[in-house]
DSSP file (Angstrom, degrees, kcal/mol; ACC not computed):
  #  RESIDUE AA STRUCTURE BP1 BP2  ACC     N-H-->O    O-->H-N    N-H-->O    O-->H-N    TCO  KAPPA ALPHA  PHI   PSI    X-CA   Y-CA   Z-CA
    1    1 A X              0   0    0      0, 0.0    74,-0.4     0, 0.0    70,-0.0   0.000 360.0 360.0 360.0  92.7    2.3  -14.0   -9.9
    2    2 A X        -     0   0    0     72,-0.2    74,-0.1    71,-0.2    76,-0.1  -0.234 360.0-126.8 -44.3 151.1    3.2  -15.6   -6.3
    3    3 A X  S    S+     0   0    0     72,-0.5    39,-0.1    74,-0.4    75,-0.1   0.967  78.8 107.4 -80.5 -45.2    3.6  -12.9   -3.4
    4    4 A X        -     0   0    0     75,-0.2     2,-0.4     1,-0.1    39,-0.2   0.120  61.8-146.2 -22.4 131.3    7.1  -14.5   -2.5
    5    5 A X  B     -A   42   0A   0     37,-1.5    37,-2.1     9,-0.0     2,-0.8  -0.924  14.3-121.8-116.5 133.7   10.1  -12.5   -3.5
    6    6 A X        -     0   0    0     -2,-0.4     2,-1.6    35,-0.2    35,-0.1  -0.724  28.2-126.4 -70.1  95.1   13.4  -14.1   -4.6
    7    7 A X        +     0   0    0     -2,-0.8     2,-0.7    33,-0.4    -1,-0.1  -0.180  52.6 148.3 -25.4  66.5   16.1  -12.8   -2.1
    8    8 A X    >   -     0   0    0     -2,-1.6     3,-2.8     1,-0.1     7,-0.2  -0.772  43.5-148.6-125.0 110.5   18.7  -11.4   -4.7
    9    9 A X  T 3  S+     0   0    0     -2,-0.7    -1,-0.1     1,-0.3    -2,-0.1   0.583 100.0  57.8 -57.1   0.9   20.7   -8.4   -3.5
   10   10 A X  T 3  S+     0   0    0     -3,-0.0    -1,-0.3     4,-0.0     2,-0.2   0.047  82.8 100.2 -90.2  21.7   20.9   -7.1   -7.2
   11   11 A X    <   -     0   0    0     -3,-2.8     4,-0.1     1,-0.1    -4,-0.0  -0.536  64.1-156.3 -92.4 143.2   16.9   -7.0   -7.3
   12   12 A X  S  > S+     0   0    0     -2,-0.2     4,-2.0     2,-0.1     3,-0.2   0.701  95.1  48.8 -86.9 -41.5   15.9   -3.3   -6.7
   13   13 A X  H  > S+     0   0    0      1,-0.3     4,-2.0     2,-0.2     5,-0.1   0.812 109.9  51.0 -71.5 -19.6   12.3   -4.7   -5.4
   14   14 A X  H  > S+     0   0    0     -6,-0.2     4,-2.9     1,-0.2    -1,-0.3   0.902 113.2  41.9 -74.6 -48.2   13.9   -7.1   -3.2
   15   15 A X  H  > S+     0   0    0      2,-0.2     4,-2.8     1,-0.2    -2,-0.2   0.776 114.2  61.5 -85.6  -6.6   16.1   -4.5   -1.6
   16   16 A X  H  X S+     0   0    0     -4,-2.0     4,-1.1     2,-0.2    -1,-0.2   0.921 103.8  41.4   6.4 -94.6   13.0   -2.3   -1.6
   17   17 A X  H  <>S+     0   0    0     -4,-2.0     5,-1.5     2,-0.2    -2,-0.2   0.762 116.9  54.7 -67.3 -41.5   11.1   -4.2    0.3
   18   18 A X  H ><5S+     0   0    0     -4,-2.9     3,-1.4     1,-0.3    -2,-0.2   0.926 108.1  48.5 -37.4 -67.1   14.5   -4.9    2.8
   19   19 A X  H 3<5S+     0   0    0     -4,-2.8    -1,-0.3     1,-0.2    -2,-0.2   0.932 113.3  47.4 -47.8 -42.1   15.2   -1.4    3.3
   20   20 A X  T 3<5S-     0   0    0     -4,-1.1    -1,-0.2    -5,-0.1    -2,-0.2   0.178 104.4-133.5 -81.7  25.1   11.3   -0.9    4.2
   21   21 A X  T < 5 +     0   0    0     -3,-1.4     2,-0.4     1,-0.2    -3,-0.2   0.696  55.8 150.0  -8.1  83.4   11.8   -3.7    6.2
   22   22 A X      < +     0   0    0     -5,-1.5     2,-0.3    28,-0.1    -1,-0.2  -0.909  32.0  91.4-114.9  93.5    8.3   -5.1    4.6
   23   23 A X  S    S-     0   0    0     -2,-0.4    21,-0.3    21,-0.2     9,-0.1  -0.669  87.4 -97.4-170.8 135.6    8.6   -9.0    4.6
   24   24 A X        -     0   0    0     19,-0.4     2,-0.5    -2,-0.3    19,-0.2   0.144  42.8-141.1 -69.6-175.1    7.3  -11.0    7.7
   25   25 A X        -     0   0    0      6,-0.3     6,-0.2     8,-0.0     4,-0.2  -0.996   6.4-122.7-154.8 125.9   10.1  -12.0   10.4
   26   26 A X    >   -     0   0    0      4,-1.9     3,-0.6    -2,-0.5     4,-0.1  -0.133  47.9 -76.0 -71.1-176.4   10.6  -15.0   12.4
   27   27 A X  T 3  S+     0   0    0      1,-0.2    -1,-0.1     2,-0.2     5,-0.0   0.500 126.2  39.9 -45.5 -29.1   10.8  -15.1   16.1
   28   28 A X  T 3  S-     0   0    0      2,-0.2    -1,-0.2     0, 0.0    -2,-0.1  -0.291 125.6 -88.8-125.8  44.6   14.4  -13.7   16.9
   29   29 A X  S <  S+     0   0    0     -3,-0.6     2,-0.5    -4,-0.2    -2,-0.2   0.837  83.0 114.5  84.5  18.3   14.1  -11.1   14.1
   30   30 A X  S    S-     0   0    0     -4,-0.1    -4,-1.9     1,-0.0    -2,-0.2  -0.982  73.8 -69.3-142.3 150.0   15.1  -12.1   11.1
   31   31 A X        -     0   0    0     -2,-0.5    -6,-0.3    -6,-0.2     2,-0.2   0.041  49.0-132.1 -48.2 111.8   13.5  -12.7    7.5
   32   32 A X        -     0   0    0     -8,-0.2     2,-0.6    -6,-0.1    11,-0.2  -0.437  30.1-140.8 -74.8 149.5   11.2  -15.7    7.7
   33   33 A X        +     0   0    0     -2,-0.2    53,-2.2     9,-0.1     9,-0.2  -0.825  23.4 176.8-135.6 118.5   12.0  -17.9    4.9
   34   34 A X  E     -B   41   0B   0      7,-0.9     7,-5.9    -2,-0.6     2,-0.4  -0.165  24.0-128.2-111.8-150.0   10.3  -19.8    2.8
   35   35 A X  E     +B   40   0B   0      5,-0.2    46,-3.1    47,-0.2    47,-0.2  -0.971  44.8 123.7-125.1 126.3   10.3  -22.2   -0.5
   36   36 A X        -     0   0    0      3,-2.5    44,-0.1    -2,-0.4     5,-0.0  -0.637  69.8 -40.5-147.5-128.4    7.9  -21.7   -3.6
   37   37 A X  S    S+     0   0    0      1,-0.2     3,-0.1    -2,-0.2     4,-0.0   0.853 135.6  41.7 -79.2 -21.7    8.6  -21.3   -7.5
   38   38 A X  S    S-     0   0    0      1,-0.3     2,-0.4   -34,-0.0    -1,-0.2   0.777 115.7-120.7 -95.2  -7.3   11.3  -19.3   -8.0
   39   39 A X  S    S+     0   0    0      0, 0.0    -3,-2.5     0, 0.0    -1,-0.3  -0.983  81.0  41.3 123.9-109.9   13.0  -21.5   -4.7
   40   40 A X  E    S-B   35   0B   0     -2,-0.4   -33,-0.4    -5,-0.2     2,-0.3  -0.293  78.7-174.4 -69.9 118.7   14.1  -19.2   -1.4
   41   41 A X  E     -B   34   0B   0     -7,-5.9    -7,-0.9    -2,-0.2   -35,-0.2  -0.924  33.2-153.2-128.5 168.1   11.8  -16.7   -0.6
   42   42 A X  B     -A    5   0A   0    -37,-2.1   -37,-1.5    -2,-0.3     2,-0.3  -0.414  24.7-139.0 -84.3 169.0   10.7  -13.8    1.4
   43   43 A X        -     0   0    0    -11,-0.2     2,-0.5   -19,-0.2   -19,-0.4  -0.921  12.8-120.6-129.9-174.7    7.3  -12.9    2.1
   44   44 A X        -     0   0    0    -21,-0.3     2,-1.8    -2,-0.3   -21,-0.2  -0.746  18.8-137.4-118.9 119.5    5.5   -9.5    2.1
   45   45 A X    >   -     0   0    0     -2,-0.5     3,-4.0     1,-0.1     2,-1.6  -0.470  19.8-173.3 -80.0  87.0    4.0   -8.7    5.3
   46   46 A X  T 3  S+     0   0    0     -2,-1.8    -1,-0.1     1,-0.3   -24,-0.0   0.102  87.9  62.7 -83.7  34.3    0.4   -7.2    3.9
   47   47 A X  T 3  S+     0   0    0     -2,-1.6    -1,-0.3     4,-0.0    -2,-0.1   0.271  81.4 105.0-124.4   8.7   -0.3   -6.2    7.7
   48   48 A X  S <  S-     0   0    0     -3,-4.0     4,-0.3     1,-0.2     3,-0.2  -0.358  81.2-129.5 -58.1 164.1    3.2   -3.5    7.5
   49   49 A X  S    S+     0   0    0      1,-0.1    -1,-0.2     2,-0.1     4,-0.1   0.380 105.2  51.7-100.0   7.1    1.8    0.0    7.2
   50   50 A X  S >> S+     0   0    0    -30,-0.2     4,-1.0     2,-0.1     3,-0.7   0.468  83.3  89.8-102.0  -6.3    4.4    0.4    3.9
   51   51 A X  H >> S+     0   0    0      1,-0.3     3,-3.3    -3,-0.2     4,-2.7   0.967  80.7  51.4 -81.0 -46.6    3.4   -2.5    2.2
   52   52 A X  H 3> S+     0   0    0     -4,-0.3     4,-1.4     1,-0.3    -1,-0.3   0.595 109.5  52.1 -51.5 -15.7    0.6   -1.0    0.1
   53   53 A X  H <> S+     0   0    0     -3,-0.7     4,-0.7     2,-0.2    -1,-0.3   0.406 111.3  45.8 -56.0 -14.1    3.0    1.7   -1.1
   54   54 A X  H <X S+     0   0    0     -3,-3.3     4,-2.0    -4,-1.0     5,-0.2   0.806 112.8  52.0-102.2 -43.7    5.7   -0.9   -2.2
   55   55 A X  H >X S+     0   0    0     -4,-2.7     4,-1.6    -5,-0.3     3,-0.6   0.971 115.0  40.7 -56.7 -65.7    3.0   -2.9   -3.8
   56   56 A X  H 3X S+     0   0    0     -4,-1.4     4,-2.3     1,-0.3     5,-0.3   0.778 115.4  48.8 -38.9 -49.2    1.7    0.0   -5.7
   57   57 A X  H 3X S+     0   0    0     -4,-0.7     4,-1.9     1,-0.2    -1,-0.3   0.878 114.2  40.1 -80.8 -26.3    4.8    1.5   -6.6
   58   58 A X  H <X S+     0   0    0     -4,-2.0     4,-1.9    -3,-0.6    -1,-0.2   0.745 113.9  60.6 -93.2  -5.1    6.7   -1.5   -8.0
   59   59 A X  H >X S+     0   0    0     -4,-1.6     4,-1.6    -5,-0.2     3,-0.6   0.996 109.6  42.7 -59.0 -63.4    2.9   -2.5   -9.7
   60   60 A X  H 3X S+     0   0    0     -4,-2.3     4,-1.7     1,-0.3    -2,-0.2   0.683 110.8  58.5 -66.9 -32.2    3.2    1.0  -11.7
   61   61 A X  H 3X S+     0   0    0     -4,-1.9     4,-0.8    -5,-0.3    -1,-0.3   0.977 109.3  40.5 -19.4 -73.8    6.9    0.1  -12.4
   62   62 A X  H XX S+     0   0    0     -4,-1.9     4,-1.2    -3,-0.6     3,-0.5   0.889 107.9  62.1 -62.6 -37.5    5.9   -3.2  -14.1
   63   63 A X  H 3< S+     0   0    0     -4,-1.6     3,-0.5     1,-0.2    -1,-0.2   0.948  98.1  60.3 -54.3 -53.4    3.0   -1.4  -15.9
   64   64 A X  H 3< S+     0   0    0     -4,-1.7    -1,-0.2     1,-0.2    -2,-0.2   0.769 103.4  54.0 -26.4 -58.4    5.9    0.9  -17.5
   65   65 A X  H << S-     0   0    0     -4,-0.8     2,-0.3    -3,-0.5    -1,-0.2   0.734 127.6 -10.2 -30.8 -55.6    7.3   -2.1  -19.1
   66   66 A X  S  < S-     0   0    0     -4,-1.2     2,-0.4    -3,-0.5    -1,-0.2  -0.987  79.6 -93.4-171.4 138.9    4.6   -3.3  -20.7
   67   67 A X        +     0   0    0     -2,-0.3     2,-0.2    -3,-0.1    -3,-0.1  -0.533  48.2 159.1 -61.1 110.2    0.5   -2.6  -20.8
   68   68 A X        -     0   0    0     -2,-0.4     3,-0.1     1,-0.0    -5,-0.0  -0.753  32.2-157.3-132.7-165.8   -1.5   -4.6  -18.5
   69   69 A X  S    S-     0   0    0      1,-0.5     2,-0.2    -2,-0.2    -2,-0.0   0.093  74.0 -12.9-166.8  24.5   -4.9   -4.1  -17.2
   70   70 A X        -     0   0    0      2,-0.0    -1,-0.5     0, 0.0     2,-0.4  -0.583  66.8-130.7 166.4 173.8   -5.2   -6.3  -13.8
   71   71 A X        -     0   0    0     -2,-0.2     2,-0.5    -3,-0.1    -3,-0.0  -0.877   6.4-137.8-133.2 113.1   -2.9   -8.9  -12.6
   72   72 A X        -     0   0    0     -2,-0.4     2,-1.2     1,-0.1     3,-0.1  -0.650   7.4-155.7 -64.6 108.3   -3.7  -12.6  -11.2
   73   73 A X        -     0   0    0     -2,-0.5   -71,-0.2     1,-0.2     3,-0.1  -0.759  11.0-155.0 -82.1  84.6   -1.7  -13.8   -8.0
   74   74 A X  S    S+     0   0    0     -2,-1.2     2,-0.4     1,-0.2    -1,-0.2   0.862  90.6  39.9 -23.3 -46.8   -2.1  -17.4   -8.7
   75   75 A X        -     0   0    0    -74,-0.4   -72,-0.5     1,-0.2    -1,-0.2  -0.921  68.7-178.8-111.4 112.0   -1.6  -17.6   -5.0
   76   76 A X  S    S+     0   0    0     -2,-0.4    -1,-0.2    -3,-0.1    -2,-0.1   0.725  75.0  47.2  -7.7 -56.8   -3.4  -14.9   -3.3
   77   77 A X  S    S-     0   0    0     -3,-0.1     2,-0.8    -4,-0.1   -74,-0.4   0.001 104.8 -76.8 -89.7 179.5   -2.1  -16.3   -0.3
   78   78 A X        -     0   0    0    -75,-0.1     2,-0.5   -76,-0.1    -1,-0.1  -0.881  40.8-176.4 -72.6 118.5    1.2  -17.5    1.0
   79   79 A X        +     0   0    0     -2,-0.8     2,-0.4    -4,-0.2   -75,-0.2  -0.920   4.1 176.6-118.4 127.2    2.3  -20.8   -0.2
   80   80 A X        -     0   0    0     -2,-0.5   -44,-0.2   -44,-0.1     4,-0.1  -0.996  23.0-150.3-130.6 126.9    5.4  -22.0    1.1
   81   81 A X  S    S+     0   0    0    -46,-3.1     2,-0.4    -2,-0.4   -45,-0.1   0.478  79.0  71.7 -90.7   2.8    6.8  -25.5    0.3
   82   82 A X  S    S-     0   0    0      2,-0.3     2,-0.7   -47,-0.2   -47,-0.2  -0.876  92.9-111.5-101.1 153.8    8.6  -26.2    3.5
   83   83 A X  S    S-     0   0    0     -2,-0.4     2,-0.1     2,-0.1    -2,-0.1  -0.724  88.4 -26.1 -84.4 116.4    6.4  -26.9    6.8
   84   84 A X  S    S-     0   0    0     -2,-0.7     2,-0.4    -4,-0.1    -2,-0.3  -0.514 127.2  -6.2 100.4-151.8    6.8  -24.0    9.1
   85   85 A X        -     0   0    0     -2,-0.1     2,-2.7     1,-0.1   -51,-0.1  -0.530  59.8-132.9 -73.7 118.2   10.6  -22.1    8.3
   86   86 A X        -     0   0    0    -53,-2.2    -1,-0.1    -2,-0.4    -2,-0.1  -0.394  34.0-170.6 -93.3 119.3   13.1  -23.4    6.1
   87   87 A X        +     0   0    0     -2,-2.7   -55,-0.0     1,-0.2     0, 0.0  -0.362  63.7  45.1 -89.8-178.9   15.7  -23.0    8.2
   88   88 A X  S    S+     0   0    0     -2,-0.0    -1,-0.2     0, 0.0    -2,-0.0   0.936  90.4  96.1  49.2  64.1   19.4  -23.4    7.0
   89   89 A X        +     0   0    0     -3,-0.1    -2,-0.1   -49,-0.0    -3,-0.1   0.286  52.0 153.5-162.9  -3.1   18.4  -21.2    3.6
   90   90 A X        -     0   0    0      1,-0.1   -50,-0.0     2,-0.0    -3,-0.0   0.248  29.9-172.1  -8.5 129.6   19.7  -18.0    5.1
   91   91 A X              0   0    0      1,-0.1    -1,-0.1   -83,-0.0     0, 0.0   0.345 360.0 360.0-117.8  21.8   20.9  -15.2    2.5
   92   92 A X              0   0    0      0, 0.0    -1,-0.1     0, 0.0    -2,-0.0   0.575 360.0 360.0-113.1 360.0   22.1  -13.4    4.9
């Protein structure tokens, strides 16, 4: 599991996290965006004061689905495959 989220406006966690406006922001305000596996992403801002409640809630979501008993972020971190913003990737 990467922390990047795939921008897809039929996603409920995508539009989630939008509405909660939880995903970091570039300089003049708008959703920084980067590149990893699934291709344009968002990223989760883990210093918003919502984000552990969106994490939690869409964890116990996925748990519903199917029985797990921890989960491994392959990247803990943010990995982005453009340097800095890739800019002209806009989903908006």
């Amino acid at each position: 599991m990467d922390v990047g989220v795939y921008p897809n406006f039929s996603d409920p966690i995508f539009m989630e996290g939008l509405n909660k406006s939880v995903f970091i922001k570039n300089s003049v305000d708008d959703y920084f965006l980067g590149r990893c596996w699934p291709g344009t992403v968002v990223f989760p801002d883990f210093f918003h004061p919502e984000i552990k409640f969106y994490w939690e809630k869409n964890l116990k979501n996925l748990h519903s689905y199917f029985n797990y008993s921890g989960i491994w972020l392959d990247m803990n971190e943010i990995s982005n495959f453009c340097d800095g913003e890739c800019i002209g990737n806009s989903f908006f």
